[in-house]
Each structure stands twice: as C-alpha cells, then as structure tokens.
ZAMARGU-4260 file (C-alpha; in steps of 0.2 Angstrom, whole numbers, plus 5000, padded with zeros to 4 digits):
<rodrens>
0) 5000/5000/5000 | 5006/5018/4996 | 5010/5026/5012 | 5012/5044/5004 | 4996/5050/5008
5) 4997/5045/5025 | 5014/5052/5027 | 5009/5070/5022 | 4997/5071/5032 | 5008/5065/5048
10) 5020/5079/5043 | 5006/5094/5040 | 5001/5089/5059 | 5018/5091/5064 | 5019/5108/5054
15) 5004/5114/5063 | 5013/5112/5082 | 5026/5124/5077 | 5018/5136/5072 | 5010/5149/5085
20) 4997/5144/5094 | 4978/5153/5090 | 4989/5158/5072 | 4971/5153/5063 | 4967/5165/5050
25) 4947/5165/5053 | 4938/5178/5057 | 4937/5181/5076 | 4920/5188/5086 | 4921/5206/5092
30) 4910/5217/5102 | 4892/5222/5093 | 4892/5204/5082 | 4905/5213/5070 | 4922/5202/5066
35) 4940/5206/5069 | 4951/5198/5055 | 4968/5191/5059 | 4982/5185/5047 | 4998/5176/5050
40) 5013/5183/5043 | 5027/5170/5040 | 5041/5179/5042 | 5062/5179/5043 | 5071/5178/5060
45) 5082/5195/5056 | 5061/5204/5055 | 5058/5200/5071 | 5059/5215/5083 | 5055/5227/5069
50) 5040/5213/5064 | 5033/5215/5082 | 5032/5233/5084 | 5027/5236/5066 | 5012/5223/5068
55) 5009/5232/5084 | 5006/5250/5076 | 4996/5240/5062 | 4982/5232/5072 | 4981/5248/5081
60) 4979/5258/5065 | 4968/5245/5056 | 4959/5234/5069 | 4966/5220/5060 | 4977/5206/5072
65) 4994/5201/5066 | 5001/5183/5070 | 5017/5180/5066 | 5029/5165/5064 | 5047/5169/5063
70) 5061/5158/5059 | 5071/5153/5043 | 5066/5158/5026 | 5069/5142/5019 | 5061/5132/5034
75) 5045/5144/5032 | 5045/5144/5011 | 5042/5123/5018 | 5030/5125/5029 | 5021/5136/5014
80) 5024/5121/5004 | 5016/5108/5013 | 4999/5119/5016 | 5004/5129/5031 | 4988/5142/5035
85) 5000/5157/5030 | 4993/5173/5021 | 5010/5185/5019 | 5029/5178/5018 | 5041/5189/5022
90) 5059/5180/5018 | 5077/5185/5020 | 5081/5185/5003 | 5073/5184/4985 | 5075/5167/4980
95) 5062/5158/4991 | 5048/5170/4987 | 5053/5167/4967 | 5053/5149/4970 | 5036/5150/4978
100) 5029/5160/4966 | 5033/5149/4951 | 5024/5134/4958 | 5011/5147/4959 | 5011/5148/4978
105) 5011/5166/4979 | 5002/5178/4970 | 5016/5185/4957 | 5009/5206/4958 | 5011/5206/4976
110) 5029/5201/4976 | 5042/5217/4982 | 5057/5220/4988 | 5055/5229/5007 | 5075/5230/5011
115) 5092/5224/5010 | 5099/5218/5027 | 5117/5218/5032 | 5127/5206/5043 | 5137/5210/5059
120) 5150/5203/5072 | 5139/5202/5089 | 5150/5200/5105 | 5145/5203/5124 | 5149/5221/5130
125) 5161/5209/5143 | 5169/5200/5133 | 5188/5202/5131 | 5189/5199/5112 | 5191/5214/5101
130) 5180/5209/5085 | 5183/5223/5074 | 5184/5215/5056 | 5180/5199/5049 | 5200/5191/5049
135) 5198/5193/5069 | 5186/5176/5069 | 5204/5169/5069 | 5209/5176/5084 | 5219/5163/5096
140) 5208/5166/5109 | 5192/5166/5103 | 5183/5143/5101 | 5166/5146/5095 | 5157/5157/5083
145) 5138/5157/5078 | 5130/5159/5059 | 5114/5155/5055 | 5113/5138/5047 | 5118/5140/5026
150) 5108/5128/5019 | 5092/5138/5024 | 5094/5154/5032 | 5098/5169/5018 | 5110/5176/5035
155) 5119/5161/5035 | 5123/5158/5019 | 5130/5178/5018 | 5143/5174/5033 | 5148/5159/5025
160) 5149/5169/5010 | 5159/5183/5019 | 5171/5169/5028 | 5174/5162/5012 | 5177/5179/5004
165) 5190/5184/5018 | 5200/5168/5012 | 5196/5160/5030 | 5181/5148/5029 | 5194/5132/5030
170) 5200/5139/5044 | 5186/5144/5055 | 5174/5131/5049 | 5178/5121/5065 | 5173/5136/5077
175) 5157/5136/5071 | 5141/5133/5078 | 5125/5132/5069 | 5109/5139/5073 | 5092/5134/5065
180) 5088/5153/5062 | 5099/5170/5063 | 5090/5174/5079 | 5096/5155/5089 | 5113/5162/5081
185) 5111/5177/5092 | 5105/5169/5106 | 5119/5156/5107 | 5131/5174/5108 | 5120/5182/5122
190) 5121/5168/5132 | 5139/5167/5129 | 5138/5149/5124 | 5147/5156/5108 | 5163/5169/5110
195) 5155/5180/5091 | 5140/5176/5081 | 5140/5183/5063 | 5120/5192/5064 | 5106/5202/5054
200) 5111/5221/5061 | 5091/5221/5064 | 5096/5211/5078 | 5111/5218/5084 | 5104/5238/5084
205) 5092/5235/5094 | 5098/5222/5109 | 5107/5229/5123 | 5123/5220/5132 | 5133/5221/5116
210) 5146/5228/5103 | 5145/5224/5085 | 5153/5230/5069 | 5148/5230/5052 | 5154/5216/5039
215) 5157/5225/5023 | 5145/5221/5008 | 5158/5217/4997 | 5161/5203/5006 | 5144/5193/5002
220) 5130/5193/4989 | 5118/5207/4990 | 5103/5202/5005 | 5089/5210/4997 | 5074/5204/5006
225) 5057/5203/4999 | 5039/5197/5003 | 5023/5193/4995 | 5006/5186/4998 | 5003/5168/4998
230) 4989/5160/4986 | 4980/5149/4997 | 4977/5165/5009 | 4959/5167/5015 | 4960/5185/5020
235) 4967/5192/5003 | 4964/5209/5008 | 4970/5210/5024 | 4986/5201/5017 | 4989/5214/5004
240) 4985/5228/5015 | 4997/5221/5028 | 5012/5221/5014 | 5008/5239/5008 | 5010/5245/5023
245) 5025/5237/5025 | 5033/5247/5010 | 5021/5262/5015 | 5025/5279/5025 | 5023/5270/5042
250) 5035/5252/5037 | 5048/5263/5028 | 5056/5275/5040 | 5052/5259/5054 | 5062/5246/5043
255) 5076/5260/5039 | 5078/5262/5059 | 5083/5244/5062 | 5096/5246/5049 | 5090/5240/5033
260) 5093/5249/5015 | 5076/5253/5008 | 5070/5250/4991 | 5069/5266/4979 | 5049/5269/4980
265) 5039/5267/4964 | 5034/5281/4954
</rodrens>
C-alpha cells in the first residue's frame, strides 16, 4: 500500500505544532456581532523585533490582528509548501519567494522588495575579544562562533559567503556553531555559549549588552529581502493591506531604523 498520503498528512500535523498557537486566520468575534480579522505573517528571524512593533502599530491603526511565525526563510518557504495556514511571507532574501511564486504559491503582483539587510559581528559588551573586522574570527583566543545555518537561512549563507570571501572559511569552519535561524545564532552569543555570532544588524541595533561592527558588503551577495502574499490566503485583503503598509510611509522609516537599506519607492 502507498504510504504517501498518509505520510503528508503526519507531517502537516507536525507543521501545525510549530507554528503559534491561535495563528488561525478565521475571522474572530468582536463586540456588537462585528468580526475582527487576523492573518499570520510568515516571516524571517532577522524581522523579528522590527516585525513585532510594526504589527503592533498596524492592528492599532487598522483593527486587523497580526500573528506572526518567525524563523528561517527556507524552513518557512516549507511549511508554505506543505499547506501551512500562511497569508503574507516575508523571507530574507529573494530566492524563496521566486521559487514559491513559480509553483504558483504566491500571488506574482504582490511580490516586492522591502529592504536589503546587512550582517554583523555580535560580541557581549564583557567579553575580552576585540571583534573589529572579519580576519579577527581567527583570533587565538576566541573557540566558537555562531552563523545561522547556510543551507536555509539567507544570514547564513552571507557569513559563509563573507568567511569564504576573507579567504578563512577552511580555517574557521571548525569554530562554528550552527543555529536553525539567525536569531538561535544570536542567542547562542547572548548567552555566551558562543565567543562571536555573525548576525542580521536588525538584531544587533536593537539588543542591549553588546558591541558589533559592520561586515562590509563586498564581502557577500547582495541580502535583498522581499515578501509577498501567499495563494491559498483566505483573507486576501488584509494580506495585501498588511504588505503595503509594509513598504508604506509607516513600514519605511520603521524598517530604515533597524538598519536596513530601503528600496527606491515606485513612481
């Protein structure tokens, strides 16, 4: 007997346990009989602080609730695949929300670009080392250093690129620890279970109890970042109103304070 069916359906229950709990996009009962909409937003681990308060100022300007589920872009362009309840994806890079959109997952006019990110070297405001540029991962001294995991997260595949770039990936491939997502990356350098992690400067602007410096650009492929709405979406509107104001007058200067490089706007 074919056991495909079966197993699909075993892992779309799986699916639904990570994602956040009441992130059902039906409508939702308010005061007076009148409904509430609410969409989940899939969206990169290096969005979320800016995500949070963003969503925070959009359900108070709109009455709409925004969920979110943050993690990898290519973990979450997965769940998408496999039917997860998502109505906006917001990834890391481009390549993911142009994959999705080919197989038709995405509806291809709400596609655009909200921001090119940059990556950083986090270390603890009490740490001895003195990070100040790339070559330093090399430093004696320093045992373990944190990227985001290359095969799936857009941040990690830019510090590899960077390392590689710098002419010490060989060498510094056996400090490394992995994380899922750019955020565990972080965390793992907060805790101090890592000496340095190579992180999204969205991260790094806004957390306290650090010091970071800049990895130049020319050191990795361009981390333009871009989201879109997804096909299945029951709450079309909502979703596309949610991605406006993403690249609207409130999401712009918002985005441009945690650090990233805006888009031109469209004429």
């Amino acid at each position: 007997m074919n056991s495909s069916p079966r197993r699909a359906r075993v892992l779309f229950s799986a699916l639904l346990i990570l994602l956040p709990v009441g992130c059902s996009t039906d409508q939702t009962s308010v005061g007076g009989g009148r409904s509430q909409p609410t969409i989940l937003v899939s969206a990169a681990s290096d969005l979320r602080f800016a995500f949070q308060e963003l969503g925070g100022i959009y359900e108070r300007e709109t009455g709409t609730r925004v969920q979110f589920n943050f993690g990898s872009s290519g973990h979450l362009a997965q769940q998408i695949e496999q039917g997860a309840p998502v109505d906006v994806f917001a990834s890391a890079n481009v390549d993911f929300v142009e994959d999705l959109t080919r197989k038709r997952l995405i509806i291809p006019e709400t596609v655009a670009h909200y921001g090119r990110g940059s990556i950083v070297l986090w270390t603890r405001e009490d740490s001895p080392l003195r990070i100040e540029r790339i070559e330093d991962l090399l430093h004696p001294g320093l045992q373990r250093i944190a990227i985001a995991n290359p095969a799936h997260a857009p941040y990690g595949l830019a510090a590899r690129q960077a390392l590689q770039r710098a002419g010490i990936w060989e060498r510094a491939q056996p400090k490394l620890v992995l994380g899922e997502n750019v955020n565990q990356a972080f965390q793992y350098a907060q805790t101090g279970n890592v000496d340095v992690a190579v992180i999204a400067l969205s991260l790094a602007i806004v957390a306290p109890g650090g010091r970071y410096r800049i990895v130049p650009q020319e050191l990795h492929a361009p981390i333009d970042q871009t989201l879109g709405v997804v096909s299945s979406t029951s709450n079309e509107p909502e979703a596309r109103r949610f991605s406006e104001f993403v690249n609207g007058p409130v999401g712009r200067p918002l985005l441009q304070r945690f650090g990233f490089v805006l888009p031109e706007e469209p004429r």
